[in-house]
N, C-alpha and C positions, 0 to 999 in steps of 0.2 A: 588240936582239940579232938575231944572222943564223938563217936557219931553223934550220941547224947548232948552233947554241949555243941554240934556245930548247928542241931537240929531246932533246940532252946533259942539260938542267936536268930535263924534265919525266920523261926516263927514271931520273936520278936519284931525283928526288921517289917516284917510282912505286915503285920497287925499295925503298926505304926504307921507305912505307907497305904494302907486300907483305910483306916481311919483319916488319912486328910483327904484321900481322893473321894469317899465315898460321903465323909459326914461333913469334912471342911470343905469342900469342894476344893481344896488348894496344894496337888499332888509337888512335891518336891522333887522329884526323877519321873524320867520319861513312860509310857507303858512297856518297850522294849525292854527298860533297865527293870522294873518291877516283873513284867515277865521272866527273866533269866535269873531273880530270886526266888520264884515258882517252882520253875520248873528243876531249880538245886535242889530245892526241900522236898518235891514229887522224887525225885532221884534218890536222895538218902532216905527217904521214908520207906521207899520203894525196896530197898537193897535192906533194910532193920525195919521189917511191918510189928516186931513188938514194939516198938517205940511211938504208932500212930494212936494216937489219942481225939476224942468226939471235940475236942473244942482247936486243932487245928486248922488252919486255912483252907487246908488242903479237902476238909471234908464240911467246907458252909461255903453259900455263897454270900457276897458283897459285905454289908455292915453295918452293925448296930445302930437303930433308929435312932433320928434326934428326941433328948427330953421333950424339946418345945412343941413338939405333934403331937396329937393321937394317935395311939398304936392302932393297928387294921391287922388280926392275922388271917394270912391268904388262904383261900379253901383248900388248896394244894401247893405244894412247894414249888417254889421257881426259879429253877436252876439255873447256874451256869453252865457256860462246855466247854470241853476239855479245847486245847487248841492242837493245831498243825502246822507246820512255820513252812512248808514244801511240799510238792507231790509225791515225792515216797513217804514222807507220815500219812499221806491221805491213803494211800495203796494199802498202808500198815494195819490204818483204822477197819477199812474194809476186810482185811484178814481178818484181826481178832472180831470182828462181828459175823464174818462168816464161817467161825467156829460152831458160834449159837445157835445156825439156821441148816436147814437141809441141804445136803451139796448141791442142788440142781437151781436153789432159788435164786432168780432173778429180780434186782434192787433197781427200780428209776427212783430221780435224788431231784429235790428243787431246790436253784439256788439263791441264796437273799443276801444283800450289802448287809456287810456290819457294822450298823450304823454308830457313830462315837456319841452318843448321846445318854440321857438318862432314861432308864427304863421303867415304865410306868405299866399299871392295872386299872383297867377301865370296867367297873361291874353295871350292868343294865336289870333293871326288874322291871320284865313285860316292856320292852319298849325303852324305860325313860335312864338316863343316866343317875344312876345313885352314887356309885364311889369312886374315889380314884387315888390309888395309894401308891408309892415309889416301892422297888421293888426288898429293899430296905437288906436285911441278913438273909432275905430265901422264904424266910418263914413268917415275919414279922414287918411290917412297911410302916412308912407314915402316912396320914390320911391329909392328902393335897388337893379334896376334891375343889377346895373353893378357887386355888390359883388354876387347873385344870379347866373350869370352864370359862375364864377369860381368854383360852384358845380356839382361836376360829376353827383350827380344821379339827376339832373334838368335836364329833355327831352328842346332842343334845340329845335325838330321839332316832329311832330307827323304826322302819328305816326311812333313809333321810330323803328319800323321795316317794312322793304320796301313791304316786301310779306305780310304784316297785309290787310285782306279787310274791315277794320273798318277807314271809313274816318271821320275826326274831321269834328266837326260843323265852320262856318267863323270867329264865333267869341265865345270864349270861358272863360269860370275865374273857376280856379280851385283852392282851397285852401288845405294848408297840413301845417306840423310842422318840422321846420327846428331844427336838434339836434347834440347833437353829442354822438355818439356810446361809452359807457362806458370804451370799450379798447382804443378809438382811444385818449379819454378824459386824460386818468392816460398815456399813451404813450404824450403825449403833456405835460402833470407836467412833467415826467422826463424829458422831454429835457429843461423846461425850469430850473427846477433843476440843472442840468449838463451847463447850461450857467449862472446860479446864478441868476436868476429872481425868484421872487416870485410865488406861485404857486397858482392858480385859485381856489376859494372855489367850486364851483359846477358848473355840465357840461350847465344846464340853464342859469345862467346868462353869463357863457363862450358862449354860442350860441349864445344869444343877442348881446354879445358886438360884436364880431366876423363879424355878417352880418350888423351890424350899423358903421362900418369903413369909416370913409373917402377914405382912399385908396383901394382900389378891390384888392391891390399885399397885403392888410395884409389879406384879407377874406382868399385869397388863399392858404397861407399856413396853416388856422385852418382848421381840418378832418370833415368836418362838410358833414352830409347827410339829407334827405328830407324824410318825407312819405306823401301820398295825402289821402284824406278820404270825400271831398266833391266837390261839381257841384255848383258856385254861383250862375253864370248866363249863358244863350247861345242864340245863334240864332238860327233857324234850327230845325231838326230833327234829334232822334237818339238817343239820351240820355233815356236812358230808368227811369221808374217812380219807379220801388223799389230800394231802395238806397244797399239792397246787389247784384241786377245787376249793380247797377252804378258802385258800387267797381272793378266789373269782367271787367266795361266797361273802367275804370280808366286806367287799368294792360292793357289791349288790345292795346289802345292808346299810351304806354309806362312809365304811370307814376308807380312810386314804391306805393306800397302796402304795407301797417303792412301784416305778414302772420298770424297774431295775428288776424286778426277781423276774428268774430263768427255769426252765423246765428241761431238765439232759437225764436220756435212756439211759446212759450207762457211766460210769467214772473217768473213763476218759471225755467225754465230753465235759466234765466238771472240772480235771485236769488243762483241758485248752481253755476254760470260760475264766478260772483260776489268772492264765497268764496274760489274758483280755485283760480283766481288773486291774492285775497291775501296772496294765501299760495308760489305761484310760482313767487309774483313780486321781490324777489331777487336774480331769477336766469335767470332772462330778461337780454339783450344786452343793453337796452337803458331805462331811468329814466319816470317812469311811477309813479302820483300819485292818478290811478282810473282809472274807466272807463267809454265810451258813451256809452250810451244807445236812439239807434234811434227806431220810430217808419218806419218801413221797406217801408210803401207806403206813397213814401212823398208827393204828392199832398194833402192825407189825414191830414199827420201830419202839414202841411204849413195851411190847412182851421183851423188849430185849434187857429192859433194865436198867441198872448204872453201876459203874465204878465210881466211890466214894461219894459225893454229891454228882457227877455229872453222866446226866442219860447218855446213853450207848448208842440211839438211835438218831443222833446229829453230834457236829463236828465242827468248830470255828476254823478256819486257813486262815491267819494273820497273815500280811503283808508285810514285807520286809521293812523293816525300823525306817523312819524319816525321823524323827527327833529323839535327844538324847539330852542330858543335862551333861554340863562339864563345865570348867573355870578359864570365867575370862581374864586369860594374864596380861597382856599387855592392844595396845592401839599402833600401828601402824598407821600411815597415811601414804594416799597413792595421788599420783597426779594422771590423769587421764590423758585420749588423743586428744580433746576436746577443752582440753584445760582444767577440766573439775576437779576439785580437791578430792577424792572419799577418803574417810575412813574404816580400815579396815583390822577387822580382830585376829587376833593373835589368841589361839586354842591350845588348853590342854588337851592333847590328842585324844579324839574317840572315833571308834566305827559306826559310822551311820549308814543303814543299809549296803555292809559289805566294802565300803571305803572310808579309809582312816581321812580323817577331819580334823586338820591341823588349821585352816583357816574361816571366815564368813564373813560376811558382806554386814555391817552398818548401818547402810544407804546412807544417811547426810546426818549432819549434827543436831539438826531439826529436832530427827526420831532421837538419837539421841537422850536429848534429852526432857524428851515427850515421857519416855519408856523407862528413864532414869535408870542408865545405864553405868555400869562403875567397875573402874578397872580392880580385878579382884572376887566377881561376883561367881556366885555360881550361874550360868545361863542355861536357857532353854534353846537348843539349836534345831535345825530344820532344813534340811534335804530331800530333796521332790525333784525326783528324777535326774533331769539334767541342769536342773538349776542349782545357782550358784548357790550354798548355803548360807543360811540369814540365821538373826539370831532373832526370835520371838522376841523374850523376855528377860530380865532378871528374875530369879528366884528371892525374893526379899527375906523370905523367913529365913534365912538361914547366914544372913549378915554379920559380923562379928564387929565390924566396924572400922576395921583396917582398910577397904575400900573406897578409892577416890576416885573422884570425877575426874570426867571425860573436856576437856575446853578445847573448840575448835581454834586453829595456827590462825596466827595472826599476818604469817609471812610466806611464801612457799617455801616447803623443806628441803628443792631442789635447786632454786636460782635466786631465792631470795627475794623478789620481788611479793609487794603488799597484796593480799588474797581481795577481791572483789568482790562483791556479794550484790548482785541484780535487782532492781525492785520487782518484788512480787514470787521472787524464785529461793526455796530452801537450798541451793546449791550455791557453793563458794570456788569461785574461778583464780590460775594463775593466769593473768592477762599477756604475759611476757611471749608471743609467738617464738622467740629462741630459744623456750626453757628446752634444755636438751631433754628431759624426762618427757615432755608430747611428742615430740619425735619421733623418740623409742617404742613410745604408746601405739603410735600410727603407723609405724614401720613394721611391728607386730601385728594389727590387727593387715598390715596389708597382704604382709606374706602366709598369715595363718589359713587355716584348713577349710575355713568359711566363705573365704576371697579367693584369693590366688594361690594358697596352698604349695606355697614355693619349699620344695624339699630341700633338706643340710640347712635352713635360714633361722635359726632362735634366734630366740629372743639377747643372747648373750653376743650373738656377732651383728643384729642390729644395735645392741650399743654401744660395740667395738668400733664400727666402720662411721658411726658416727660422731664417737670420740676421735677419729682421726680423721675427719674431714670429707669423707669420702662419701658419704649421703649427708647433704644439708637439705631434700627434700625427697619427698617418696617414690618419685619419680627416677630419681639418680640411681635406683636398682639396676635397671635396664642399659645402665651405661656405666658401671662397674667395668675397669678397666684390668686384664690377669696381672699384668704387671707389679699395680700397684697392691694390688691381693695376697701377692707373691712374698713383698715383702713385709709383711704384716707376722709380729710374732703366732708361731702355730701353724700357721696358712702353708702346707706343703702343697705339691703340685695336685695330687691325688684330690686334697680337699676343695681346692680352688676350682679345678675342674668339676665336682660335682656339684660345688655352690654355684658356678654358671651355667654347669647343664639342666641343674634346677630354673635356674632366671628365665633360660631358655625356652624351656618346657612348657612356664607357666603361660609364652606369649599366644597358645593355643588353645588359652581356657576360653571357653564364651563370653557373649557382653552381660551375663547376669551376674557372674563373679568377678566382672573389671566394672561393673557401674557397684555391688557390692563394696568391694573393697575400697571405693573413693571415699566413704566414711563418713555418707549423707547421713544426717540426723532420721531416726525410725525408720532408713533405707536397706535392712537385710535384704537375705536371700529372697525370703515369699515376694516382699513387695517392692522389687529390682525385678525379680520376673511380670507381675501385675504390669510395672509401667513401660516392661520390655516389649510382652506380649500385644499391647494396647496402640507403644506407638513404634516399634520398631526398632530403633537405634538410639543411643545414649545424645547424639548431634539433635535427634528429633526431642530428646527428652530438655536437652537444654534451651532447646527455641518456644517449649510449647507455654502458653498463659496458664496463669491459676485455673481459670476456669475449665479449662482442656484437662487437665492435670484431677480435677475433682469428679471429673463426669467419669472419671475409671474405676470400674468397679471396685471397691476395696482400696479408697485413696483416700483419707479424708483430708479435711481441712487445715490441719495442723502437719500430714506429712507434707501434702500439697506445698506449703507457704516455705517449710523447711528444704524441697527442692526448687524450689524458686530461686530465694534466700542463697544455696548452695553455691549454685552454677553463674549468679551474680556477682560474686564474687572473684576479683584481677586474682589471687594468689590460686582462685579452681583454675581459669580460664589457661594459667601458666601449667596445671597440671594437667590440663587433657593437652592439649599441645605438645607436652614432651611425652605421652603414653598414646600419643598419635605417631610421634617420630620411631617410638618403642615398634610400631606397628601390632599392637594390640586389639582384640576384636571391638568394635563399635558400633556394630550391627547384628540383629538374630538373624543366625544361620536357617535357610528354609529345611524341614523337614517333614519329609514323608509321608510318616507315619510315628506312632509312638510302638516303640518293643512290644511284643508280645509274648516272646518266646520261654517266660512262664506261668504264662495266663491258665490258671487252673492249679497251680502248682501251691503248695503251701511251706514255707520255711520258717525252722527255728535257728536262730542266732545263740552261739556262747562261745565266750574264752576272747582272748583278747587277738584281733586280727591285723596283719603286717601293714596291710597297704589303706585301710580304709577301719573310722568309726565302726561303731553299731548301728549310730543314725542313718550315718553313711551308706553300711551297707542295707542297711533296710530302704532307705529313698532308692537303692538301687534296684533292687528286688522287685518295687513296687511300680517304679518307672518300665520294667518288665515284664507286667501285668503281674507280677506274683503277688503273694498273701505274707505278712510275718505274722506269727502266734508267739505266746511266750513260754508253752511248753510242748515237751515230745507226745505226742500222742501215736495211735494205728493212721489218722489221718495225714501225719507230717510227710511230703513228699522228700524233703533233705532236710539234714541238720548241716548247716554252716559253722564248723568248727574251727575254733585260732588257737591258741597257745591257753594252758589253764581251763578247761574245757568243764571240766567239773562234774555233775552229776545227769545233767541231760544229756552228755555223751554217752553213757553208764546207761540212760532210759534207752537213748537210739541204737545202742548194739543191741538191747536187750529187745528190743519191740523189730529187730531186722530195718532199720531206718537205713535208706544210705548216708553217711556221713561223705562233705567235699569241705576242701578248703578254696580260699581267696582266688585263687590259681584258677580250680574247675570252676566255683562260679562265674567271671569271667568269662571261662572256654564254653560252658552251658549257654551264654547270654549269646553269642557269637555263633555257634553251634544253633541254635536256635530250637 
């Protein structure tokens, strides 16, 4: 296609996807996929500027109001901004802005969550609240005042405490993002769960819908709250001119505040507070996908202007993608250590933040078919960190009809034995203790990098050794005999040797990763250490009573009863016995002191490393008193580099950082 016809298509696209996110509230692709259509059409517009035309995307913000409101137009337009996907766009931003300004000017920046909600205009005369309109195309809103003040944290009058000596200006527009709180969000699924309605894909477009009701009695029962983060317009004086007083000024007057916004001298501070967010955005209250970044003195920032629709003097960082739309083709089914049937999906492949996503997690046939889920659909998937990916939702609008249900096995697909299902429990169990598939499950989770971390041991030669007999319990590791290893197709001496000297190795992990890997129900790493620390050895752990067991800090009731439960058990009792004979640790080793030897020290991690995680080595680091950040900054003491290294290696040479690998950190820790 000619530039002209690729530019037709992708305005097309845009406007189409604009229009459900903003007026249906019901977006059919991810904001990742809708940004990478963006930012083509910024690119070709960019490269053919006769072809930009006033009624492209690229030069309005959001989208045409609904018929069913009153139209509100805004005193001043209300832009969107341009975005930044990494810290060299943000370095880039600061260039072309310090074109505009005198060489010698110095810029401090505040920073503000980017909150996933809908963006609302709150106007005040003299005090009392009069309007409140959505932010609507920029220039044009709809007028929501009535669903508006069925929100508690909306100040009615300002300011909202009587002894405050800060009086509002007469006339006022304050803008902020109406959301809803992530608990308050899954407390709203379950009820409508429990009254048999369908349940809301995401708390954003739940927000949307929510304050765009015809009725104010339906806003009022959604749990929806407010944060405010800017000054449109005013009359008067008082408002002060750096916008992290204006924030202080905002709280004074009574509106709510993120506690979240941050106050950084210079760019690299905004650069490290950048890779704070994204390591902390999935233990936030409310859906954030990035962050603002203002310049602090906004008279400054306002002389600077804008390109196309969006001012010059702030900048979005988006966060690396977590969800993506793509086609669910087929259902797998897994049998667990534990016997549980899951269901697992089967992906047409997408990149989700940086990793291709061929698979995702179902949980139980329950959600299933809560979520009305169908093999063939388009889905909404979701990647958050280190967690497994799940799929949200089905995307409905887009059904053609060839899509079939999902019916959970009536038999196990592995041994054939009838599926169980508990009273009271959405999970459906093989009951059959021989199915070779839990074995495999538990022999896996024993030798994995969580437990015992037993090196040369996958998962393909624990189902090898089990289809030949040679482990009929988890145990039977440790007594793997070379011979019969020897002659096993494959097994040359070379390999056999390092599958033992791995077995070997493993016998010198501690008792946090040998009561770990026994594969107590809610018994991870954290809380194997908790009941390590508490009573000393895994023998102390299996004598101790419920009640001993609950008085440990960080133990409740339910893990409690589950190691009780555990170690009651003749088939546990047989496997500490033979991981006693193993001579495996069953007591914490006394120590010292904890490391210190990078207390003060601050590290970044990238690229893929030989001998250890990222988690890994960051628990490492930290157990050393050091610091991990997630980007390079003048502050980073080492960059920890592995294989694939990528652009913060590019920042660390450039900024003089030392860069070590796996090897010197290690030699560092030792070194001390």
């Amino acid at each position: 296609m000619s530039p002209d016809e690729q530019i037709k298509k992708l305005r097309e696209q845009i406007n189409y996807h604009l229009y459900r996110y903003h007026v249906l509230d019901s977006p059919v692709i991810s904001d990742a996929q809708y940004d990478a259509l963006y930012q083509e059409l910024l690119k070709l517009e960019a490269a053919n500027p006769e072809l930009v035309t006033p009624d492209s995307p690229t030069q309005r913000a959001g989208a045409e109001p609904l018929d069913a409101f009153e139209k509100v137009t805004h005193p001043a337009p209300v832009l969107s901004l341009s975005n930044a996907f990494d810290v060299e766009e943000l370095y880039a931003w600061r260039k072309r802005i310090g074109r505009l300004l005198p060489e010698d000017t110095k810029l401090d920046y505040v920073v503000e969550p980017k909150i996933d909600g809908l963006s609302v205009l709150l106007t005040y005369r003299d005090g009392h609240f009069n309007l409140g309109a959505t932010r609507g195309n920029g220039t044009v809103g709809e007028d929501i005042t009535a669903n508006l003040l069925t929100m508690y944290a909306l100040p009615k009058q300002l300011p909202v405490d009587p002894a405050s000596s800060f009086a509002p200006p007469p006339y006022l527009v304050v803008r902020g993002e109406a959301f809803f709180p992530l608990d308050k969000f899954e407390e709203l699924n379950q009820k409508r769960l429990v009254e048999g309605e369908p349940l809301y894909m995401n708390p954003r477009n739940t927000a949307a819908g929510s304050l765009r009701q015809l009725d104010p009695k339906k806003t009022a029962e959604r749990p929806l709250t407010l944060y405010c983060y800017d000054i449109i317009v005013w009359e008067g004086e008082g408002v002060p001119e750096k916008q992290w007083d204006r924030l202080s000024y905002l709280r004074e007057l009574g509106f709510p505040v993120s506690a979240d916004v941050a106050y950084c001298p210079d760019l690299e501070c905004v650069a490290e507070l950048y890779g704070t967010w994204i390591e902390k955005r999935n233990e936030i209250k409310y859906e954030v996908d990035g962050i603002v970044i203002k310049i602090n003195d906004q008279p400054l920032a306002q002389s600077l202007g804008f390109v196309g629709k969006d001012p010059r003097g702030a900048i979005a960082m988006k966060f690396p993608a977590q969800e993506m739309t793509t086609k669910l083709l087929d259902v797998a089914v897994n049998v667990g250590r534990t016997g549980i049937i899951a269901p697992n999906a089967i992906l047409e492949p997408v990149e989700i933040g940086g990793v291709v996503v061929k698979n995702a997690t179902l949980h139980n046939y329950d959600e299933i078919e809560r979520k009305d889920i169908r093999i063939g659909d388009t889905v909404l998937v979701k990647r958050a960190g280190d967690v497994i990916p799940y799929i949200i939702g089905p995307v409905t609008d887009v059904r053609d009809g060839s899509e079939k249900a999902i019916n959970p096995p009536t038999h196990c697909p592995f041994c054939g034995t009838e599926v169980f299902r508990p009273p009271g429990e959405v999970a459906i169990y093989c009951v059959n203790a021989a199915c070779p598939e839990q074995l495999v499950r538990r022999v896996e989770y024993f030798v994995g990098r969580s437990a015992m971390d037993i090196d040369n041991f996958g998962s393909q030669t624990a189902a090898l050794l089990i289809e030949e007999g040679l482990i009929k319990e988890v145990a039977d590791i440790y007594f793997l005999q070379r011979q019969d290893l020897l002659e096993l197709e494959g097994f040359q001496e070379k390999k056999v040797d390092n599958l033992l000297n791995g077995i070997d190795a493993s016998k010198a992990q501690p008792a946090t990763r040998v009561l770990t890997a026994m594969g107590i129900r809610f018994v991870g790493g954290v809380v194997a250490g908790l009941l390590l620390d508490a009573l000393g050895s895994i023998d102390r752990i299996a004598s101790a009573s419920l009640e001993e067991l609950e008085e440990i800090e960080g133990i409740g009731p339910e893990t409690a009863a589950a190691v009780i439960a555990w170690f009651q058990q003749p088939t546990s009792q047989k496997l500490l016995e033979k991981l006693r004979l193993a001579r495996l640790n069953f007591a914490v080793e006394d120590q010292e002191s904890q490391s210190v030897a990078f207390e003060g020290m601050t590290f970044v991690i990238t690229g893929t490393l030989p001998g250890m995680t990222r988690s890994e080595a960051k628990s490492f680091i930290e157990s050393h008193g050091g610091k991990v950040t997630g980007s390079v900054s003048r502050r980073t003491s080492y960059l920890l580099a592995g294989e694939a290294a990528g652009s913060k290696l590019d920042k660390a040479n450039e900024l003089g950082i030392p860069v070590i690998d796996e090897a010197s950190l290690l030699q560092l820790a030792e070194e001390g």
